[in-house]
Every structure is written in C-alpha cells, then in structure tokens.
N, C-alpha and C positions, 0 to 999 in steps of 0.2 A: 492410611497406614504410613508411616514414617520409616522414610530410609534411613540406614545408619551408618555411615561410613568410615572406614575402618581404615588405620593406617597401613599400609603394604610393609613388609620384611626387607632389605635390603638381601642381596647375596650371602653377603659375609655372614647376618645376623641368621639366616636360614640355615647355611651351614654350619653356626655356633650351634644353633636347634638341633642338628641332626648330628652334629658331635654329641651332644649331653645325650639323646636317644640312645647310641650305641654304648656310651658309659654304663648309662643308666643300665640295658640288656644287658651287659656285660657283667654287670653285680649283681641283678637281682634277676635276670631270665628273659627269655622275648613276651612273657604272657604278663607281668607283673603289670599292675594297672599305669604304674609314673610310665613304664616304657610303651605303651598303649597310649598315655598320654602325649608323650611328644611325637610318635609315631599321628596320630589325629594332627594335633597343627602342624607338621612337615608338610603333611599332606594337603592339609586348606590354604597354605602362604603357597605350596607349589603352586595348585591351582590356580589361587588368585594370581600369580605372575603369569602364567599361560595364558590364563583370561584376556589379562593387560596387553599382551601382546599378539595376537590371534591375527592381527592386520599384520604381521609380521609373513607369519605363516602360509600358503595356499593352502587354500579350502578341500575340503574332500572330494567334494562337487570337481572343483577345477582338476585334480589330479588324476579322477574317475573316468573324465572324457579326455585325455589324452591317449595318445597309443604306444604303446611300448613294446620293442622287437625286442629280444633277447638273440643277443650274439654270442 
C-alpha cells in the first residue's frame, strides 16, 4: 500500500479555514453540509499539526506518574 503525503496547513491558512467555517454557519446554519465541510478539515489540518508536534508535548504516561500536591 502506498502512502500519500499531504501537504500541512500553515497557521494563518488554518485560521483563514476556520474564518470561512464560521461565515459559512453564519449564513446558511451550523448543520448545512459547506459548514460541516470546513468544520471536517479544521479539524484533520488541526490534527495533523498536533501529530507534527507531539515531541513537543509530554506524554500522558510522563505526566500520569508524577505527583501533584494541591496547595
């Protein structure tokens, strides 16, 4: 099987996406399928940037076995 890879979103171009999203609801409702539409890739370029960066992140694992006092 063949991977395919896909170019990433920049910031800005993700944010231009999810300005048209809220347009788009804004004129035609949050159910109508265009705003469904960009609501879907906001959501898989978010991802795919989280993905990218996950080495950024600590793990769940690491944050799970620390201990935390509340003061």
């Amino acid at each position: 099987m063949e991977k395919r890879v896909f170019p990433v979103m920049e910031k800005k171009e993700l944010e231009t996406l999810r300005q048209k999203m809220v347009e788009a609801a804004e004129l035609h409702g949050l159910e109508h399928p265009l705003v469904l539409h960009y609501s879907k890739k906001v959501d898989q370029e978010h991802n795919r940037m989280l993905r990218m960066n996950t080495k950024s992140f600590p793990s769940v694992n690491s944050l799970s076995q620390r201990k935390y006092q509340i003061i």
